[in-house]
C-alpha positions in Angstrom: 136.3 257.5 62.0 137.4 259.0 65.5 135.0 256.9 67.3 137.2 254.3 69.0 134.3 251.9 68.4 135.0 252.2 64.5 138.7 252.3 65.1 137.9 248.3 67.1 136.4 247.2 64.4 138.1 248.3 61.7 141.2 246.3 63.9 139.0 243.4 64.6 137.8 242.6 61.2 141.5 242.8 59.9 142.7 240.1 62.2 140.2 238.0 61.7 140.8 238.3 58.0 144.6 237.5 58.7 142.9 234.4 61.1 140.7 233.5 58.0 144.0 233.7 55.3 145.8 231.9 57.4 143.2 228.9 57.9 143.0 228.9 54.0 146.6 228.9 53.3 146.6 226.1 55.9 144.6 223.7 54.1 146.0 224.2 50.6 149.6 223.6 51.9 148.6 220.5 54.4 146.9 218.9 51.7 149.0 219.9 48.3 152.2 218.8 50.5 154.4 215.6 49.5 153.7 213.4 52.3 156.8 210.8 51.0 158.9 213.9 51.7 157.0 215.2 54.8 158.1 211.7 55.9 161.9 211.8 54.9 161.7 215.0 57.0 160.3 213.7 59.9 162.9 210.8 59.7 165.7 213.7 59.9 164.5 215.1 63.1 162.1 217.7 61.5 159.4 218.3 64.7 157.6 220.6 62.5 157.2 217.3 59.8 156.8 215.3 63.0 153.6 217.4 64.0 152.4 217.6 60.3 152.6 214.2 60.0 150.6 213.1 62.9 148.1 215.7 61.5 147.6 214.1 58.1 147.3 210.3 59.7 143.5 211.8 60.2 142.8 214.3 57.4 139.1 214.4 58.1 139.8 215.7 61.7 142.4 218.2 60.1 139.5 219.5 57.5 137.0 219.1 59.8 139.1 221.8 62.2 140.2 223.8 59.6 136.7 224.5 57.7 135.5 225.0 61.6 137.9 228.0 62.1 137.4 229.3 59.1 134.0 229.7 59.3 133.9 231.1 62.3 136.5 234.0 61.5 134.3 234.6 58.4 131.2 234.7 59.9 132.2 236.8 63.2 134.1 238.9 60.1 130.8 239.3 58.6 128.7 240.2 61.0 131.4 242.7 62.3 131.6 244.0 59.1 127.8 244.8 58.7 128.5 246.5 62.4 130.6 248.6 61.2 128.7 249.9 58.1 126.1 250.9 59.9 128.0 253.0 62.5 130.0 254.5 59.1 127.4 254.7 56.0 123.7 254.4 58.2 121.8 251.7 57.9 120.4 252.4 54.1 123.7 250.9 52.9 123.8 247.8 55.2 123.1 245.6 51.6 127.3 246.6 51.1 128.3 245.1 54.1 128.1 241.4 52.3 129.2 242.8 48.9 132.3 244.6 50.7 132.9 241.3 52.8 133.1 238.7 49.7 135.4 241.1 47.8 137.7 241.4 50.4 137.5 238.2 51.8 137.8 236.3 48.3 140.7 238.2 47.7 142.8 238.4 51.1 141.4 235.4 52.4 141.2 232.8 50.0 142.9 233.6 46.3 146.2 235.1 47.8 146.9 232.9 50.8 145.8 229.9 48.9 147.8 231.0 45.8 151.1 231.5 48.0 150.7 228.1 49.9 149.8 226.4 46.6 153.6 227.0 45.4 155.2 226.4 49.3 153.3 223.9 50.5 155.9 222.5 52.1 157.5 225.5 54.3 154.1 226.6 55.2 152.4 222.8 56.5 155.6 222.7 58.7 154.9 226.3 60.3 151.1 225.5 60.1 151.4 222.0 62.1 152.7 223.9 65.1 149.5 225.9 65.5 147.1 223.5 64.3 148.3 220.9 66.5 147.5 222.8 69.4 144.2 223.9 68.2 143.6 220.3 67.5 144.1 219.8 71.3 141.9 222.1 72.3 138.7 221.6 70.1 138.4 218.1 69.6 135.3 218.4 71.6 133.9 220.3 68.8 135.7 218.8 65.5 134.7 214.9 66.3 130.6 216.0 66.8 131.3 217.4 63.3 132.6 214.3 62.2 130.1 212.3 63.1 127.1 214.3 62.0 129.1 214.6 58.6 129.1 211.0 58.4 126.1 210.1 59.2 124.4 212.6 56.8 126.6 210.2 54.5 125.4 207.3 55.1 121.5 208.7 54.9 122.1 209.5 51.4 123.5 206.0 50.9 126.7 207.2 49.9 129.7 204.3 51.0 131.7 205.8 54.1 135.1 206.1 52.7 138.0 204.2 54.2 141.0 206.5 54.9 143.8 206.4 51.8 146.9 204.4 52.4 149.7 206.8 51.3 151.9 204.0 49.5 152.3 204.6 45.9 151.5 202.0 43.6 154.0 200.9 41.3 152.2 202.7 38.0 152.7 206.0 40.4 156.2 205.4 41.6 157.5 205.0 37.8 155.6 208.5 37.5 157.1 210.0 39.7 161.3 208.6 38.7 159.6 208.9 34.8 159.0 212.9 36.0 162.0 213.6 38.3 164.0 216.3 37.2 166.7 216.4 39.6 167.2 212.7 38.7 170.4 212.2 36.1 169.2 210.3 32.8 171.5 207.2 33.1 170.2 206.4 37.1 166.5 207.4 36.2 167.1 204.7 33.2 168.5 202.0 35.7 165.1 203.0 38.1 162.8 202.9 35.6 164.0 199.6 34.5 164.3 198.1 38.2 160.1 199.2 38.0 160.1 197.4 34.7 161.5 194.4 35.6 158.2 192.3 36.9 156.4 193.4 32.9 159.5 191.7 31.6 159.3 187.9 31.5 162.2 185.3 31.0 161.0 184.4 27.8 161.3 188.3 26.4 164.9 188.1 26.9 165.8 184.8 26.3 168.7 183.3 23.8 166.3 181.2 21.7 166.9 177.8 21.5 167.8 177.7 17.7 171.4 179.7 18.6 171.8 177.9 22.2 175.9 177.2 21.7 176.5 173.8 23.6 178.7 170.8 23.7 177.0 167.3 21.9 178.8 164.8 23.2 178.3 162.7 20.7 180.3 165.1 18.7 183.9 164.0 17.9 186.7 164.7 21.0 188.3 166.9 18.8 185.6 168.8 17.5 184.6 169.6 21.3 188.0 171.1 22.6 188.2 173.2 19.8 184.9 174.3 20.6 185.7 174.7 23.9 188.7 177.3 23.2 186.7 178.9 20.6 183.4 179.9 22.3 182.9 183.3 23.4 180.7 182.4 26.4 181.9 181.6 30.1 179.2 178.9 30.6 178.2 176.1 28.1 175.3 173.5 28.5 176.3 169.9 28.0 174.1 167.5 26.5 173.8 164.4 24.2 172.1 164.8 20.3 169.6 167.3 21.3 169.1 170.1 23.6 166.4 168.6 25.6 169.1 166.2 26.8 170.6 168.6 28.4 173.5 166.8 30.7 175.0 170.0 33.1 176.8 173.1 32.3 180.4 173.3 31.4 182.1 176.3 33.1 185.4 177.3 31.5 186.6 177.7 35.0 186.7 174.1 35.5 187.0 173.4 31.6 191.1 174.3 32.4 191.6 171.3 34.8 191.3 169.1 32.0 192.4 170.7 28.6 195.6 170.6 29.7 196.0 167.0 30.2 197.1 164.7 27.5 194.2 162.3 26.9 190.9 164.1 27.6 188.1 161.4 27.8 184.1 163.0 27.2 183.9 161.7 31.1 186.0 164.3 32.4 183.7 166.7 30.8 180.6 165.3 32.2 182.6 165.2 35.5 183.4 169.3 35.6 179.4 169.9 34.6 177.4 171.4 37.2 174.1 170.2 37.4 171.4 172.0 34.8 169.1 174.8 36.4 165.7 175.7 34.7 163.4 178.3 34.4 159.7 178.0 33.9 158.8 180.3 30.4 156.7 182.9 32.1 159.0 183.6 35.1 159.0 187.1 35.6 162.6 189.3 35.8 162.2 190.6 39.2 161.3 187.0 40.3 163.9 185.0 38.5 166.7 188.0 39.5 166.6 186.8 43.2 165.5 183.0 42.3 169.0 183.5 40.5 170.3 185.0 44.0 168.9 182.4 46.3 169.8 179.3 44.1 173.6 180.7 43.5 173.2 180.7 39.4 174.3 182.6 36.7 172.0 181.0 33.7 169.6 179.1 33.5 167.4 176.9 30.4 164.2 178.3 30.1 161.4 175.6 29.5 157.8 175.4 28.6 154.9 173.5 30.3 156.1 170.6 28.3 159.3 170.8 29.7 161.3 171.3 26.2 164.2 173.6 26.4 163.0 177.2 24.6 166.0 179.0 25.0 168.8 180.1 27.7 168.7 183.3 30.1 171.5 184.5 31.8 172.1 186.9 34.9 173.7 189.5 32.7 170.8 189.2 30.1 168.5 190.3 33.2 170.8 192.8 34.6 171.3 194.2 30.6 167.3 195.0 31.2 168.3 197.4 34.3 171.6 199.0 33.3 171.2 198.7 29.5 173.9 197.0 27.0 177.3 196.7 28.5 178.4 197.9 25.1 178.7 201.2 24.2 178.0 201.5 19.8 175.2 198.6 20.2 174.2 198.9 16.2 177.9 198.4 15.1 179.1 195.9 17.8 175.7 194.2 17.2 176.3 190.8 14.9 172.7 191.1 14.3 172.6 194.4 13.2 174.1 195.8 10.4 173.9 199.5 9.5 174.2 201.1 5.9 175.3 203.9 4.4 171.6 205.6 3.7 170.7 205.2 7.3 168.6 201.6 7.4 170.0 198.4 8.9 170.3 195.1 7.4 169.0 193.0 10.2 168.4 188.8 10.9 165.2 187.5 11.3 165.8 186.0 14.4 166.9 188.8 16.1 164.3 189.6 19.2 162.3 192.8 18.5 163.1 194.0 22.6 166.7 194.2 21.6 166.5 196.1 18.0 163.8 198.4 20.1 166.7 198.5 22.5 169.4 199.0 20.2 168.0 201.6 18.3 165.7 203.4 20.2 162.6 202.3 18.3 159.2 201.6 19.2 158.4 198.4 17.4 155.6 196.4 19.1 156.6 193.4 21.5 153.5 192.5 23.3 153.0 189.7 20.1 156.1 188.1 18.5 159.6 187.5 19.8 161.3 187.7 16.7 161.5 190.4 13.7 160.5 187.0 11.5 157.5 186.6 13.7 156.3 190.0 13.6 156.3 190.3 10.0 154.7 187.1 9.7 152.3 188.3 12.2 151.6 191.5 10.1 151.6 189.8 6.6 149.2 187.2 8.1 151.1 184.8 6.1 154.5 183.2 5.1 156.0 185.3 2.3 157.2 183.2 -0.8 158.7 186.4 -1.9 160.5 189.8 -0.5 157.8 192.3 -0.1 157.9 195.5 1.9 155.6 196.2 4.9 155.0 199.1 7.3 155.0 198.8 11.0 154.5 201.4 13.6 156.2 204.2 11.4 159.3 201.6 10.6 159.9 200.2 6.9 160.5 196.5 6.8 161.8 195.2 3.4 161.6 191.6 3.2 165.6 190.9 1.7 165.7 187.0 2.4 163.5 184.0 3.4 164.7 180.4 4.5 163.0 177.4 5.8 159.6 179.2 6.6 161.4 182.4 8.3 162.5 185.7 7.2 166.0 185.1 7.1 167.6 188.9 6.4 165.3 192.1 6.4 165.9 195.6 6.1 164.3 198.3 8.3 164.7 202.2 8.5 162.6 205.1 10.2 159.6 206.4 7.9 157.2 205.5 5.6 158.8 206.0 2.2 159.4 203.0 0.2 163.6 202.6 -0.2 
């Protein structure tokens, strides 16, 4: 070992196994790195993100430089290392040199650096773009022959030259990733995850269904209509004359004061303070009708079908209830709907949609099928009931209480299997 020849090599083959762990840690953390968040870096003024960046807008001519150095450390290693058993061991124990090489290699070189960069991807692409970037410089002359064979070799075998990846996530990925984010509170991660949601969600999901629309008839008596009027819990009111689909305007209670407080109110000065009806085509999705809501200056809007009869009413709020969830905070007691009992099930109308008990009471009831609780168990009995029964539907007991004019009127509904 006092030859300075040995002492060379011995120093040679450890840098170029520092070179090689270096090239491998490289292209674990340049590849395993969040390139959304290399971005947001570079927008901050990070150079090294800059650099890494630019990099990974060719990751075939990254790779193809990468693999290129680290072959060439291993290989020089390799051959230095055979060198240097000879000069220590003779040449009867040259078959050690490659059996030597791999262990140390495989270790040093390729399970530890990978290993490291595989949990700092992030801190080690930065330092790593500043050298690679460089390097890059330098050996194009070498990396884009590479290229080209590789791909050509390809195409020979008939195997499709890929196009490079755009880095956008799709919107199944982006609801992954706010679905997954731990740093992100519940309640915001909620309102996300329903913003994402909104284009599944139609207008007809969340719609007040036509059969409890609460509007003015005129044809109603004058005195049955301002008492309705000072009544009604809602801030907007459609107008209309016998039936629904005669819908007039819509009466806001804003303009309803102008004439309430005059003497003799005549059904003209209703019509008068109406503003013109708006309506919303049944398969409209949220995200769509949100910002057709925004661009036309409307707060509701009557939802029709291809026939153009009125199916129901949705509102701004209904849409923005989908985002931020109930603007109530005890839904299944403020719920008129929904009535809890004492041994934990709910007494619950037949009308009521399925997306708000899901809603209301964290359940999982299916809602690609029927609006309605009545329609779904219609749906599963396959039949109209003539007579309470009990049914089971996605783990949720549905007791059939009372039925009226072809629709489950009341039913009851609790968590489990077991018959009440």
């Amino acid at each position: 070992m006092d030859d300075p020849s040995i002492g060379a090599l011995s120093s040679a083959i450890a840098v170029l196994i520092l070179l090689s762990a270096y090239f491998s840690g490289s292209e674990t953390a340049m590849m395993r790195v969040n390139r959304h968040r290399l971005r947001h870096l570079a927008n901050e003024g990070s150079r090294g993100a800059r650099k890494a960046n630019r990099l990974l807008k060719r990751p075939d001519r990254l790779l193809s430089l990468i693999l290129i150095g680290n072959n060439f450390v291993n290989f020089t290693a390799a051959s230095l290392a055979t060198i240097l058993v000879i000069e220590v061991l003779g040449e009867s124990y040259i078959a050690w040199a490659p059996v030597i090489c791999t262990l140390v290699f495989l270790i040093f070189a390729e399970v530890a650096p990978k290993t490291i960069a595989e949990a700092y991807p992030e801190k080690i692409s930065l330092i790593s773009a500043y050298v690679l970037q460089p390097l890059m410089a330098i050996s194009w002359i070498l990396v884009e022959p590479v290229i080209r064979i590789s791909n050509g070799l390809i195409r020979l075998f008939g195997v499709p030259e890929q196009e490079a990846e755009v880095d956008d996530l799709t919107h199944e990925e982006l609801r992954t990733v706010v679905n997954e984010g731990a740093q992100i509170a519940e309640r915001p991660q909620g309102m996300m995850l329903g913003v994402l949601d909104l284009n599944k969600v139609t207008v007809n999901d969340i719609m007040v269904p036509r059969n409890e629309i609460e509007g003015i008839d005129l044809d109603d008596d004058m005195e049955n209509i301002i008492a309705q009027i000072r009544s009604t819990q809602h801030t907007r009111i459609p107008v209309y004359r016998k039936d629904i689909d005669k819908v007039l305007g819509v009466l806001h209670l804003r303009s309803a004061a102008r004439f309430l407080t005059s003497e003799d109110i005549a059904k003209a000065s209703i019509l008068q303070e109406t503003d013109d009806p708006y309506f919303v085509p049944e398969n409209t999705s949220l995200q769509t009708q949100l910002v057709n809501f925004q661009k036309a200056k409307e707060r509701i809007g009557l939802v029709v079908d291809e026939y153009g009869d009125i199916l129901g009413i949705v509102t701004m709020e209904d849409i923005l209830e989908e985002i931020v969830g109930e603007f109530t905070t005890d839904l299944a007691e403020t719920n008129v709907n929904i009535h809890p009992n004492d041994d934990g099930s709910y007494m619950i109308d037949g009308a009521t949609q399925v997306r708000l008990i899901n809603r209301t009471l964290d359940w999982d009831l299916p809602k690609d099928g029927p609006k309605t609780l009545s329609g779904l168990i219609i749906e599963e009995l396959e039949t109209i009931p003539d007579t309470s029964c009990c049914i089971s539907v996605n783990g949720h007991r549905i007791e059939i209480v009372q039925i009226q004019d072809n629709m489950i009127k009341t039913a009851k509904m609790s968590v489990g299997a077991e018959p009440f």
